[in-house]
C-alpha positions as CSV (number, residue, x, y, z in Angstrom):
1,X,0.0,0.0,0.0
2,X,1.7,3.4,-0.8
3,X,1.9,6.4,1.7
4,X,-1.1,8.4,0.2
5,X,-3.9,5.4,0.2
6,X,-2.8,4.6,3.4
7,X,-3.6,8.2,4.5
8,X,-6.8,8.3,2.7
9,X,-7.8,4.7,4.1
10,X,-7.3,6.4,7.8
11,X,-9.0,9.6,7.3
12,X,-12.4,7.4,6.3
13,X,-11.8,4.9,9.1
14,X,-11.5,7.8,11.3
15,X,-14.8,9.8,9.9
16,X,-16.7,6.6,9.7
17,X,-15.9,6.1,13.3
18,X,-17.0,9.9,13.9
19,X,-21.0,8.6,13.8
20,X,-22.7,11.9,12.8
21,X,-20.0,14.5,13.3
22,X,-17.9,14.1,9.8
23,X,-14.9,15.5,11.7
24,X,-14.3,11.9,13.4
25,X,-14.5,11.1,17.0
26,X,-12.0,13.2,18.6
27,X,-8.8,11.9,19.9
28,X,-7.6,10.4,22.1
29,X,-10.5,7.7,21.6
30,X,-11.2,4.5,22.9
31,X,-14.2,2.1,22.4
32,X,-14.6,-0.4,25.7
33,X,-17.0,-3.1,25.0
34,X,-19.3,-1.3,22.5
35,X,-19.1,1.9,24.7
36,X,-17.3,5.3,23.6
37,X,-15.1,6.7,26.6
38,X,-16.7,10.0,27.0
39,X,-14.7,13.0,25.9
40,X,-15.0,14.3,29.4
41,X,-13.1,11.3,31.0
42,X,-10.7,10.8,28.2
43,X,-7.7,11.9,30.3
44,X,-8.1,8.1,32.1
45,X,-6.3,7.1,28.0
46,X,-3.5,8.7,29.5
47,X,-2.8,7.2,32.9
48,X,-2.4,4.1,32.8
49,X,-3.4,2.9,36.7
50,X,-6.5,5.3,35.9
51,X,-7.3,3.1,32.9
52,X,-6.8,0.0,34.8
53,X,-9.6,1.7,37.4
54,X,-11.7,1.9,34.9
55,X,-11.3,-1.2,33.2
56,X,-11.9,-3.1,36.4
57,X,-14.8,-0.3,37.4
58,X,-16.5,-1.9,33.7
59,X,-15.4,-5.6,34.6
60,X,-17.6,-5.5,37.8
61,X,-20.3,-3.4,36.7
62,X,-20.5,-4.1,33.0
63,X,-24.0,-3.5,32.7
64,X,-23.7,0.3,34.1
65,X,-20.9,0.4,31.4
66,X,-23.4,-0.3,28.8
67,X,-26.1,1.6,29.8
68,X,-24.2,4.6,28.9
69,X,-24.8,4.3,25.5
70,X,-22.4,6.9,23.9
């Protein structure tokens, strides 16, 4: 794959992944079990014991995980 279709098959994966907003999702992103971190708690992408919280936070309460939705 050259440079340039690489770019241009990133900048769709990343819109695609940006629902509704055509700008993309915002970064830093991650998607936990069907569930977009929210934007406002995306500084836990960062820290990794605050990531590990969270990720055992959604292990023992997966269902309030997926009720958010986003």
């Amino acid at each position: 794959m050259k440079y340039r279709d690489f770019v241009t098959k990133s900048e769709q994966a990343y819109e695609s992944a940006g629902e509704d907003d055509p700008r993309g999702p915002g970064t830093p992103t991650a998607v936990i079990n069907g569930v977009r971190v929210p934007e406002g708690s995306a500084a836990v992408l960062y820290d990794q014991e605050l990531f590990n919280q969270l990720l055992e936070e959604i292990k023992a309460q997966p269902g309030r995980w997926a009720s958010l939705g986003l």
